[in-house]
C-alpha positions in Angstrom: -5.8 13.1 -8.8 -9.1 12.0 -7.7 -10.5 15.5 -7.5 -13.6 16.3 -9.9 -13.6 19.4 -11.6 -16.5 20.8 -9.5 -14.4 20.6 -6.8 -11.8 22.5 -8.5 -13.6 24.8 -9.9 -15.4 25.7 -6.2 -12.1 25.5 -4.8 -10.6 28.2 -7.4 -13.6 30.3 -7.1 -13.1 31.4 -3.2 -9.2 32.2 -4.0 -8.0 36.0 -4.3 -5.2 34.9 -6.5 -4.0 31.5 -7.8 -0.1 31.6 -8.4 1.7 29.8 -11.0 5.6 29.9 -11.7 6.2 30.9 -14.9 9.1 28.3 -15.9 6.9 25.5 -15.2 3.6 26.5 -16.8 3.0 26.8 -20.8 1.3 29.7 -22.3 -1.0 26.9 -23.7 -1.5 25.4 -20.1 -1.5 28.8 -18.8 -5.0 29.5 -21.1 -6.5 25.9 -20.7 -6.4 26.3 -16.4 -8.0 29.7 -17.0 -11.3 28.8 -18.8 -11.1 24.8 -17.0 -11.0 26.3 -13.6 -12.4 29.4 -14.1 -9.4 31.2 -12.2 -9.9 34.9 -11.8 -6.9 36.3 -11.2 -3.7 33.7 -12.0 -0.7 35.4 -11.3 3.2 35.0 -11.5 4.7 34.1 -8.0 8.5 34.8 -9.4 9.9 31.8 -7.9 8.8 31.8 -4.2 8.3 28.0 -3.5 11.8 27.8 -5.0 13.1 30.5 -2.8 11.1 29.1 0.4 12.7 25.9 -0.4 16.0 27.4 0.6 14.9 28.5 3.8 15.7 25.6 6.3 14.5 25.5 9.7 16.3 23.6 12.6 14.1 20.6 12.6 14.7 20.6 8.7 18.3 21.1 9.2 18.6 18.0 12.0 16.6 15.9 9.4 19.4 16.4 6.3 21.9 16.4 8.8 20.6 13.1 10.1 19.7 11.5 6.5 23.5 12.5 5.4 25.1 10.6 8.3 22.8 7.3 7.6 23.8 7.4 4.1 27.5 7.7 5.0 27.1 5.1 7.6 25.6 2.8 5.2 28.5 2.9 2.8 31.1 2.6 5.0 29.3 -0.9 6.1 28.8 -1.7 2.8 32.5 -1.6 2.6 32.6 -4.6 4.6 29.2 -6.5 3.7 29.4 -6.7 -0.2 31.6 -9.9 -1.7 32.0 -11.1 -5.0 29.1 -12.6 -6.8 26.5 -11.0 -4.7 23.8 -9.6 -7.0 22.9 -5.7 -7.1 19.1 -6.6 -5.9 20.9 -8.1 -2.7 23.1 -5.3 -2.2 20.2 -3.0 -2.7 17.6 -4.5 -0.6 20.5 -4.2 2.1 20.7 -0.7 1.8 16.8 -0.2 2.5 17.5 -2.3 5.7 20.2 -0.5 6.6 18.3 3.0 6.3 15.2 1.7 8.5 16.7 0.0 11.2 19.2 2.4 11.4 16.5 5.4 11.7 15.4 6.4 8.5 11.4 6.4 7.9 11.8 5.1 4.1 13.5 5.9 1.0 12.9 8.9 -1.6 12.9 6.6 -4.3 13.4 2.9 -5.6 17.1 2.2 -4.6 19.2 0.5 -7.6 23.1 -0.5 -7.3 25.4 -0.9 -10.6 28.8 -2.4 -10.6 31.3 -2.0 -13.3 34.8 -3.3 -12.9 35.8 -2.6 -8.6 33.3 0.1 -8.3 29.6 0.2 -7.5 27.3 3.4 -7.6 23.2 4.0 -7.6 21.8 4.6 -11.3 18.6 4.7 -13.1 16.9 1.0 -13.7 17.4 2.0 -17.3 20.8 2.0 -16.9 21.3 -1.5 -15.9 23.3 -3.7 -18.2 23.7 -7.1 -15.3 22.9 -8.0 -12.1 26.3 -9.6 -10.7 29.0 -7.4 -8.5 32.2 -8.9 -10.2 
């Protein structure tokens, strides 16, 4: 990040108490913040951005509601769009269209298609071995 470590340090200084989530935080890490940042009082949340993570609201609820019925939508018309000897980067840049003119506002990540044999499925771009739908 492009913050300086004034600006860190200032911002630490006016906090009553800087959480940190023990299963994502070294001991090491854990020292290294204290004296960088000069944190006074760092203290174990126990979890809460995971737990407020499972608390939807409605408008978060309409959102994964609505996300889940593009993605469905766009496989059933990749059903009918994807022929033999169309690459994976074609079939893929047809799935972003799909998502944004069909009311999504982007994608969470880079989308990638695999074939092997009749099927097709989204993998890693390690993963890939070729580029042809056969």
């Amino acid at each position: 990040m492009d913050v300086s470590k004034e600006d860190y340090e200032n911002f630490f200084l006016f906090c009553e108490n800087v959480g940190f989530e023990e299963n994502h935080l070294t001991y090491a890490k854990y020292k290294e913040y204290m004296r960088k940042y000069k944190i006074n009082n760092f203290v174990e949340t126990e979890n809460i951005i995971e737990k407020q993570r499972m608390i939807k609201d409605e408008e978060e609820i309409k959102n994964i509601e609505m996300a889940c019925k593009i993605t469905d939508d766009c496989f059933t018309y990749l059903q009918s769009f994807i022929k033999k000897g169309m690459t994976e980067k074609e079939i893929a840049w047809e799935i972003e269209k799909y998502f944004l003119t069909h009311g999504a506002e982007g994608t969470s990540f880079e989308t990638i298609v695999a074939s092997r044999t009749k099927f097709f499925y989204a993998t890693c771009s390690s993963n890939r071995k070729k580029d042809y739908i056969w």
